[in-house]
DRENDO-1510 file (C-alpha; in Angstrom, 1 decimal, always signed):
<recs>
REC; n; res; u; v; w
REC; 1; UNK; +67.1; -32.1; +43.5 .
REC; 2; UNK; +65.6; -30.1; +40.9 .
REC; 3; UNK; +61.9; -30.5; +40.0 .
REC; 4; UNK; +61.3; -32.8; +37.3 .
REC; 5; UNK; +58.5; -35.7; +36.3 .
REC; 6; UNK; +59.2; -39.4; +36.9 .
REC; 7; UNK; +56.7; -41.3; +34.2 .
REC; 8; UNK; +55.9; -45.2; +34.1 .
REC; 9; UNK; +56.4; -46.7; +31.0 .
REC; 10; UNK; +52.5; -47.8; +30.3 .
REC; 11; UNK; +52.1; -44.1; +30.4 .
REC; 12; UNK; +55.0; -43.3; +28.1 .
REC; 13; UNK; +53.6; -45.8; +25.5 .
REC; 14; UNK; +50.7; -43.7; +24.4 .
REC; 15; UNK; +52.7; -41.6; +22.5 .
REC; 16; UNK; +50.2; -38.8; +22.2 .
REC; 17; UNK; +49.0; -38.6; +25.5 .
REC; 18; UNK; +52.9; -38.4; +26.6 .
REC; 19; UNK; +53.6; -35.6; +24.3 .
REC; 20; UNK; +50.4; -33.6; +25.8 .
REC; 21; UNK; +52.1; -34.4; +29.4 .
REC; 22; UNK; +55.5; -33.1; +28.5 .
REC; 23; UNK; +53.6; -29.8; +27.2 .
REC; 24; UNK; +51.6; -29.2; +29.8 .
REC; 25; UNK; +54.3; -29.4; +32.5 .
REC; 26; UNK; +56.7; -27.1; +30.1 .
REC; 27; UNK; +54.3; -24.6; +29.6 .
REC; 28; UNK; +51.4; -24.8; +32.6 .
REC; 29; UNK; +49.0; -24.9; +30.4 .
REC; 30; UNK; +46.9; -28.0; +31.7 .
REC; 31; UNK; +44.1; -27.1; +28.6 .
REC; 32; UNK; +41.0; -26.8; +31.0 .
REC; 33; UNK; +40.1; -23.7; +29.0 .
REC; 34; UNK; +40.4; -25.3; +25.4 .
REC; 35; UNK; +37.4; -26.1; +24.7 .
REC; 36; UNK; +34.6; -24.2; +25.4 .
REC; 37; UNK; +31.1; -25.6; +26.5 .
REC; 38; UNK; +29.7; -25.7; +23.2 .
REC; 39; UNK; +32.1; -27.1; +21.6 .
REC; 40; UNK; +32.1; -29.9; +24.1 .
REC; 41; UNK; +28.2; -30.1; +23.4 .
REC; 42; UNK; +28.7; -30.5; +19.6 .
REC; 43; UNK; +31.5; -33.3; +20.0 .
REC; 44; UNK; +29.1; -35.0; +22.7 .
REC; 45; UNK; +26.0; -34.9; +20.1 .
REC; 46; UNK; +28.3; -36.0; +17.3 .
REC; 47; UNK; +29.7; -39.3; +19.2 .
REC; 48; UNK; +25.6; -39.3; +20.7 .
REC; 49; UNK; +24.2; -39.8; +16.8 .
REC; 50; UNK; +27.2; -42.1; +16.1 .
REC; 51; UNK; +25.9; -44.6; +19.2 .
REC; 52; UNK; +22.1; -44.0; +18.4 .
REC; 53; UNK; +23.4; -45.6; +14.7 .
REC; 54; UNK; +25.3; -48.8; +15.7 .
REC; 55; UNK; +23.3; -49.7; +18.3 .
REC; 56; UNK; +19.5; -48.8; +17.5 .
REC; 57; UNK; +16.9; -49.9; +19.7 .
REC; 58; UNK; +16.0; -52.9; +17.0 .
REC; 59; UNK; +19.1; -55.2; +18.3 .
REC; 60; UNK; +18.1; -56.3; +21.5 .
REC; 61; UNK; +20.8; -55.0; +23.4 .
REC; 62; UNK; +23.4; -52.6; +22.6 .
REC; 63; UNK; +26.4; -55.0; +21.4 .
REC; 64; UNK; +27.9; -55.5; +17.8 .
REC; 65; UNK; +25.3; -57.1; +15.4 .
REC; 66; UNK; +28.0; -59.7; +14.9 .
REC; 67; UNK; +28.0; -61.0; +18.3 .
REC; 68; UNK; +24.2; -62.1; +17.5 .
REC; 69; UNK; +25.1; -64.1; +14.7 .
REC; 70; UNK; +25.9; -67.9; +15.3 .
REC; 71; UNK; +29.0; -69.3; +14.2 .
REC; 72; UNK; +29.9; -72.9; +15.4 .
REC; 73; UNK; +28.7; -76.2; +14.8 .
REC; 74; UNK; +24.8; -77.1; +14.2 .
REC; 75; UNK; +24.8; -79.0; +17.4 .
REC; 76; UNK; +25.5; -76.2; +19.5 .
REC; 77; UNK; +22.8; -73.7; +18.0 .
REC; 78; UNK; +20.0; -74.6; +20.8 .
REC; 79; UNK; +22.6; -74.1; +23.4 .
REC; 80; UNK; +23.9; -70.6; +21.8 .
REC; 81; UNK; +20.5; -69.5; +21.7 .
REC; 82; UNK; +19.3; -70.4; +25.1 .
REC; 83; UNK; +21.9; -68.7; +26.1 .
REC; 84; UNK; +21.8; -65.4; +24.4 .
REC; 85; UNK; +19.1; -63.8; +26.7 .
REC; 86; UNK; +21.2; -64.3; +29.5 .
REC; 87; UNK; +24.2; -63.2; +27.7 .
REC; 88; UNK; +22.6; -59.9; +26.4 .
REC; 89; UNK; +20.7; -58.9; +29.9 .
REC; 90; UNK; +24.5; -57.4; +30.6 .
REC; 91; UNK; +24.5; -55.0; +28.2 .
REC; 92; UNK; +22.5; -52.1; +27.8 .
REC; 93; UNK; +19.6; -52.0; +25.8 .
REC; 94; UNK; +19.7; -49.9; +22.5 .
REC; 95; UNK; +18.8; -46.3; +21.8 .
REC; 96; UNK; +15.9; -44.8; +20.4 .
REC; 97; UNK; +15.4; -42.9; +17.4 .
REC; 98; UNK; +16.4; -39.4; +17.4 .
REC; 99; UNK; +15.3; -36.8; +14.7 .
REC; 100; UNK; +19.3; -34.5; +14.5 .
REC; 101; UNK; +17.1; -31.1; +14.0 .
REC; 102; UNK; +15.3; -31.9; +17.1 .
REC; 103; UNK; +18.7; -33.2; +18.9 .
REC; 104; UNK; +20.6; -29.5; +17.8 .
REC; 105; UNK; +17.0; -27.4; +18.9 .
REC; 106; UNK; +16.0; -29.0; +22.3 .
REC; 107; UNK; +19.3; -30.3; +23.6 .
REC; 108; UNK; +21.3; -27.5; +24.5 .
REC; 109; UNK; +24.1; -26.8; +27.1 .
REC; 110; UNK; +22.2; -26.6; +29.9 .
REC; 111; UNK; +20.6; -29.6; +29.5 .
REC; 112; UNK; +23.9; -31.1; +28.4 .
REC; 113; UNK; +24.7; -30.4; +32.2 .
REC; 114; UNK; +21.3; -31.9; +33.3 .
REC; 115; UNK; +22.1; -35.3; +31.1 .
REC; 116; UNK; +25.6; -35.3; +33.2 .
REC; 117; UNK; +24.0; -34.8; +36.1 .
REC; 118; UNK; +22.1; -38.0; +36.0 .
REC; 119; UNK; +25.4; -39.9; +36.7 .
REC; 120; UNK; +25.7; -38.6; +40.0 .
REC; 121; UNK; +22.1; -39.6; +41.3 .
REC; 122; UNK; +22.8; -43.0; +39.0 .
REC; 123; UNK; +26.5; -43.1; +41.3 .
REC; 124; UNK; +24.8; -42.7; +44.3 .
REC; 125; UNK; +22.1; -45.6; +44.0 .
REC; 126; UNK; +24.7; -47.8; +42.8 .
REC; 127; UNK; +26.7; -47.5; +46.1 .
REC; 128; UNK; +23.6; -47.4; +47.9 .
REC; 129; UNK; +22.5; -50.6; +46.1 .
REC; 130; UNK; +19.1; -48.9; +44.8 .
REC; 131; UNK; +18.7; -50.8; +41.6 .
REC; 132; UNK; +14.9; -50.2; +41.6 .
REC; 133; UNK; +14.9; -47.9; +38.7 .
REC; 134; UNK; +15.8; -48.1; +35.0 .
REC; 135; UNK; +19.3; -46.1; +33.5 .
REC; 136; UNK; +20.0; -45.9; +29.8 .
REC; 137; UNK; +22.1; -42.8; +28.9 .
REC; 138; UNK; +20.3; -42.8; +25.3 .
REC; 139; UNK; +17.3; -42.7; +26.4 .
REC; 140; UNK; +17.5; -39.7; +29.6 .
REC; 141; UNK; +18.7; -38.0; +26.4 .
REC; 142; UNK; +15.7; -38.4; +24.8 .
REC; 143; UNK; +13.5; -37.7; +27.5 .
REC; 144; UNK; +15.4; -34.4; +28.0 .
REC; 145; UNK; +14.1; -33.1; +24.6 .
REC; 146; UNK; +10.8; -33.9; +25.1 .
REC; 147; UNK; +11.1; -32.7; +28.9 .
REC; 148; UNK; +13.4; -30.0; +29.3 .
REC; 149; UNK; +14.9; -29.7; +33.4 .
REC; 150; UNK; +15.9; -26.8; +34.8 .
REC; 151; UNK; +19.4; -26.5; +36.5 .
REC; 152; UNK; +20.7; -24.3; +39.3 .
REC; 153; UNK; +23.4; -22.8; +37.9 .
REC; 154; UNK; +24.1; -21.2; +41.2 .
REC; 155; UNK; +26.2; -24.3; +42.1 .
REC; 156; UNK; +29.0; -23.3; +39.5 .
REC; 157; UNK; +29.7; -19.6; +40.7 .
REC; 158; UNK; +33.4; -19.4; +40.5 .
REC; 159; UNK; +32.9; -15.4; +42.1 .
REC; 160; UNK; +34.0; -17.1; +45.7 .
REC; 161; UNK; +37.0; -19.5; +46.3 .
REC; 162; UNK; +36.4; -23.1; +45.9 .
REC; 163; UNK; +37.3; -26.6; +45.3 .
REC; 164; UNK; +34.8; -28.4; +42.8 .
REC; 165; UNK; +33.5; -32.0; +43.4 .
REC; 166; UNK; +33.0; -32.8; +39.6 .
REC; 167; UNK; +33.8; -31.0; +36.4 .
REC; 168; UNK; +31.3; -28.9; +34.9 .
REC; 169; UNK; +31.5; -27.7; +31.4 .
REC; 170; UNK; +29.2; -24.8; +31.9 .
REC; 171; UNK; +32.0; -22.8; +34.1 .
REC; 172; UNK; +35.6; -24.9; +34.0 .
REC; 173; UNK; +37.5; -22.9; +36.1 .
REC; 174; UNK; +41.1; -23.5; +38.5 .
REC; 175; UNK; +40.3; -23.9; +42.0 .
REC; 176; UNK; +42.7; -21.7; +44.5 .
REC; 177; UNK; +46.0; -23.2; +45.0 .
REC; 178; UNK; +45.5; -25.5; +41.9 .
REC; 179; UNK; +46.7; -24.2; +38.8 .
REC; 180; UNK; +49.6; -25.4; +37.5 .
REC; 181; UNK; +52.9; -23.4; +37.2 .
REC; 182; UNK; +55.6; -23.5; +34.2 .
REC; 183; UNK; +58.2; -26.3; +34.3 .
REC; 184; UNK; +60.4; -24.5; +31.7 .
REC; 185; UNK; +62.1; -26.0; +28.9 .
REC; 186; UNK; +62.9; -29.4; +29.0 .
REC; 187; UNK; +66.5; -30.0; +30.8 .
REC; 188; UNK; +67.1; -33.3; +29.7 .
REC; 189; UNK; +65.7; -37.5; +30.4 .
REC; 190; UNK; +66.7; -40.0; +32.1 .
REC; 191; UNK; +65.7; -43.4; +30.7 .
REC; 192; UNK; +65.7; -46.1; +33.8 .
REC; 193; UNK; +66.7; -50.1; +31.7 .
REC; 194; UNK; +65.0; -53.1; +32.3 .
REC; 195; UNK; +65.8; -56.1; +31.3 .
REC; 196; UNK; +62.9; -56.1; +28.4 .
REC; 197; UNK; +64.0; -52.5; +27.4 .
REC; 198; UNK; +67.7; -53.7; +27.2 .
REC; 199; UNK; +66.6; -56.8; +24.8 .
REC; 200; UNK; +64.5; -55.2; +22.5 .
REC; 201; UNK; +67.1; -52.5; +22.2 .
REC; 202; UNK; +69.9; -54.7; +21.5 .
REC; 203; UNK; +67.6; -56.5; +18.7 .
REC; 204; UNK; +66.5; -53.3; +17.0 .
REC; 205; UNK; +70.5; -51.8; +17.0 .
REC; 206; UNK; +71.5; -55.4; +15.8 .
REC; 207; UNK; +69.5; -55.0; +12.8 .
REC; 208; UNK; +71.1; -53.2; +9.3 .
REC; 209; UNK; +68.2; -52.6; +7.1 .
REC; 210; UNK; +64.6; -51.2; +8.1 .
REC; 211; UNK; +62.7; -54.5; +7.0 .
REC; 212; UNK; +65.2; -56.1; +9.4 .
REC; 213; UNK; +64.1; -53.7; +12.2 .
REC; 214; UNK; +60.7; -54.4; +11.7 .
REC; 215; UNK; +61.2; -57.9; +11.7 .
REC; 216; UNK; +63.2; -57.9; +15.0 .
REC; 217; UNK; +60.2; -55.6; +16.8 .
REC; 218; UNK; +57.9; -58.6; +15.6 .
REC; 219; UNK; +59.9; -61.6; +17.0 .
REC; 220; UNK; +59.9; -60.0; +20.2 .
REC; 221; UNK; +57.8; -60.5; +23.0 .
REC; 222; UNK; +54.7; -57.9; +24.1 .
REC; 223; UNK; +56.1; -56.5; +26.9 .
REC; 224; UNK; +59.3; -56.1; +25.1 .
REC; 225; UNK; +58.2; -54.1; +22.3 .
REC; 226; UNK; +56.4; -51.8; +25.0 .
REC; 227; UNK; +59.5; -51.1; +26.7 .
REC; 228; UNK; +60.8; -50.4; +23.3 .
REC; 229; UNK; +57.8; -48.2; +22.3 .
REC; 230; UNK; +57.8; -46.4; +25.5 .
REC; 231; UNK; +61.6; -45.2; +25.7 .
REC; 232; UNK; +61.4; -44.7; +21.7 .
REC; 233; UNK; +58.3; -41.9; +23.0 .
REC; 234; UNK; +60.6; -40.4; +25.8 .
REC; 235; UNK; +63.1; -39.9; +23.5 .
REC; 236; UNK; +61.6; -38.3; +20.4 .
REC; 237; UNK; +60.5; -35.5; +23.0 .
REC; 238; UNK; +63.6; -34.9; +24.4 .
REC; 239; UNK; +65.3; -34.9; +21.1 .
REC; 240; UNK; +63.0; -32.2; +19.9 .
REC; 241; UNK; +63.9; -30.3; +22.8 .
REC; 242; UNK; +67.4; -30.9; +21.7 .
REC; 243; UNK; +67.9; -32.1; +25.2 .
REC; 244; UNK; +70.5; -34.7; +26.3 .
REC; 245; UNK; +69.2; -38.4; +26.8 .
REC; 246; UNK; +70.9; -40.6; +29.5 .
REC; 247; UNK; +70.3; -44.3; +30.6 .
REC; 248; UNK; +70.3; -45.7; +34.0 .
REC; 249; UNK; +70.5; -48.6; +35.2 .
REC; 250; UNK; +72.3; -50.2; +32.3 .
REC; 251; UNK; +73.1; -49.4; +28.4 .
REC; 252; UNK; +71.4; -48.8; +25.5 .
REC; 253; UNK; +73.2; -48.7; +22.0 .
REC; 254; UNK; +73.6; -44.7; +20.2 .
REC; 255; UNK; +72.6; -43.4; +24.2 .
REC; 256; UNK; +75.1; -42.2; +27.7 .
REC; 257; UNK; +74.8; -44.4; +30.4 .
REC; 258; UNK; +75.7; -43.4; +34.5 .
REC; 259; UNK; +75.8; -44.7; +37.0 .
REC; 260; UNK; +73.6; -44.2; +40.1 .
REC; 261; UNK; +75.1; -43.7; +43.7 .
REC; 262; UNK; +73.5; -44.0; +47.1 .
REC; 263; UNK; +73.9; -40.3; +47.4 .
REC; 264; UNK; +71.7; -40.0; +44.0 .
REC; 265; UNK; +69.4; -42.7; +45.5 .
REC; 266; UNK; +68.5; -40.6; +48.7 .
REC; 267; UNK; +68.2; -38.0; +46.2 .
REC; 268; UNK; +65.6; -39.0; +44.6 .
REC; 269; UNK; +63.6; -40.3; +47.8 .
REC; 270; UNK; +64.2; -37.1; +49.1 .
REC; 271; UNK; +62.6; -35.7; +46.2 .
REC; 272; UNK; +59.4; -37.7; +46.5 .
REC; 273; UNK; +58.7; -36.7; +49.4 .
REC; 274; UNK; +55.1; -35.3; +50.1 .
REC; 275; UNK; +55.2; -31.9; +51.8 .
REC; 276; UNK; +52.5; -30.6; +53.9 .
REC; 277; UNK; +50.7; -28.8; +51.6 .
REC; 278; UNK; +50.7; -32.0; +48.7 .
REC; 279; UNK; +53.6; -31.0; +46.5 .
REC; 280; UNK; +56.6; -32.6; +45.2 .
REC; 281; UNK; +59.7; -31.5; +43.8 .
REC; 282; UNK; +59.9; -35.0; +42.1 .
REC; 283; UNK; +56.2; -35.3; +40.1 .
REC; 284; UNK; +55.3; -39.1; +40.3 .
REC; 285; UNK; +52.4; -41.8; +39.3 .
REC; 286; UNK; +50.3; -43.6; +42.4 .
REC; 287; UNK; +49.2; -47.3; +41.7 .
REC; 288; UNK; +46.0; -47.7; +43.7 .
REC; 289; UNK; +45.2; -51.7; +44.1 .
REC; 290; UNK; +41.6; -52.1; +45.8 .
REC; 291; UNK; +41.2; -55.2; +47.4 .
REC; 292; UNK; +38.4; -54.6; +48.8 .
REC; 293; UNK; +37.1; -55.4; +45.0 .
REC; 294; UNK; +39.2; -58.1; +44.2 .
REC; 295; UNK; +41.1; -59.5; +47.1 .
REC; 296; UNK; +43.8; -61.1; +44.6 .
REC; 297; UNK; +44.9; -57.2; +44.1 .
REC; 298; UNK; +46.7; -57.5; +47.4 .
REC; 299; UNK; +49.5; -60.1; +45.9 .
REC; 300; UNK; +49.5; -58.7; +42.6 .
REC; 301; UNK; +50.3; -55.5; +44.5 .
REC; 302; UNK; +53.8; -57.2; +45.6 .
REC; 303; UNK; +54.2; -58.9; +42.6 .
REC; 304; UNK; +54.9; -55.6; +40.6 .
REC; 305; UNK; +56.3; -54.2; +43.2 .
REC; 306; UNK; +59.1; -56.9; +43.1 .
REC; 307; UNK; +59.4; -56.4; +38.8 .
REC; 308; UNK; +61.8; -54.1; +37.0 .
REC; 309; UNK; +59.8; -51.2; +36.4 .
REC; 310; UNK; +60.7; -48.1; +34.9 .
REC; 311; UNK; +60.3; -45.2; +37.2 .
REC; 312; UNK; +59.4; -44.5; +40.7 .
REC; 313; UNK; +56.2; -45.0; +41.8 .
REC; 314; UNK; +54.4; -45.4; +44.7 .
REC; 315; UNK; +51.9; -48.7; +45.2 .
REC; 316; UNK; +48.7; -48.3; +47.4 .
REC; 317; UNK; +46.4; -50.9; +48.0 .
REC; 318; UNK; +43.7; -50.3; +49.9 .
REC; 319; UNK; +41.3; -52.7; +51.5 .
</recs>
């Protein structure tokens, strides 16, 4: 088999996200080196003064100033508000001020990297079950303007091979063995029917006029449209690439259908095989179900496994 990417439809749905996929396969370039570390800093301070505005420290929690507002009839007000504290104590509380100067002269990258460090200690007393102390992203922020830490930056020499526990923005680098290699121009798709792909489809093609179209995507169910959506992605990528478009597993009007034989079956396991050292020649999605969370994930887990999904994939649930 040749090497290739199989991709669920939920993935192929978000359009833009799909389109970054296909280019980063094609070319190798996985982007890790886009952005540099300041740039990153300016976009985190940006979406930082954007919080510190909708949810000030005023509102008693950090939730939509909507959701405090009562809307019902008067004999429920008592109830709705004897009923807000407990409602609110899930959400975080809100963020102090901040003066922007001060945020763009104190807060720099390295205490950028301090800030993200916090969520490891905050990760490890969470599985530790060490609730003692008080976490508000805002406001360690805050605190690291007026209090500065110094970090080891010793931890993030990339001068000796590697594989990194977290990502760090102050040196992003490929570990050995990890960076990604060229796919090469796109060869062609393969778009797997299912029965809510093959409906939609049909309803769409049935239709003369664009209004009509529209009108046909809006009597359709949900899931039906995001078959639709998702093979409508795969294909405006492949026909960019000029690259031919086939269906298995049934027909789909203006596209070539084939038909699959047991020899293309073991194929295609054969491809998804893991080797040794990890790889693939068929790239593919894992579905990872904890039940040890949620012990219902267990049957759900065999429920989707029984539905007409679009691409291989393999289901895990762990327990």
């Amino acid at each position: 088999p040749e090497p290739g990417t199989a991709v669920a439809e939920e993935y192929a749905l978000a359009k833009k996200n799909f389109a970054d996929l296909v280019q980063s396969i094609s070319t190798g370039n996985e982007g890790l080196s886009c952005f540099s570390a300041q740039e990153q800093l300016d976009e985190f301070k940006e979406n930082y003064l954007a919080y510190v505005e909708k949810y000030p420290e005023t509102l008693p929690a950090a939730v939509d100033a909507s959701k405090l507002k009562f809307i019902g009839m008067e004999k429920d007000k008592d109830q709705f508000r004897a009923n807000m504290e407990t409602y609110l104590s899930q959400f975080p509380p809100g963020a102090p001020p901040v003066d922007k100067q001060q945020l763009e002269a104190y807060f720099n990258v390295e205490q950028y990297q301090a800030f993200r460090n916090k969520f490891w200690e905050q990760t490890t007393s969470v599985i530790s079950g060490d609730e003692s102390h008080f976490f508000s992203p805002p406001h360690i922020v805050k605190n690291l303007m007026n209090e500065p830490e110094k970090v080891d930056n010793t931890i993030y020499d990339t001068t000796y091979p590697k594989v990194p526990y977290s990502f760090t923005h102050i040196g992003p680098f490929y570990a050995d063995g990890t960076r990604a290699t060229a796919g090469g121009p796109i060869q062609g798709a393969i778009i797997s029917v299912t029965p809510n792909l093959e409906v939609a489809a049909k309803a769409v093609a049935s239709a003369k006029t664009l209004r009509e179209k529209a009108e046909a995507l809006q009597f359709l169910t949900k899931t039906q449209r995001s078959a639709f959506g998702a093979a409508c992605s795969v294909v405006a990528q492949a026909t960019k690439a000029g690259a031919p478009i086939v269906t298995i597993g049934g027909k789909l009007p203006g596209l070539n259908s084939i038909d699959a034989t047991d020899s293309d079956v073991k194929d295609a396991l054969s491809a998804m095989a893991i080797q040794d050292d990890g790889s693939t020649k068929l790239d593919f999605f894992i579905q990872a179900y904890r039940a040890g969370d949620f012990s219902f994930y267990a049957d759900y887990a065999v429920h989707r496994a029984t539905e007409a999904l679009a691409g291989p994939r393999q289901i895990v649930v762990t327990k």
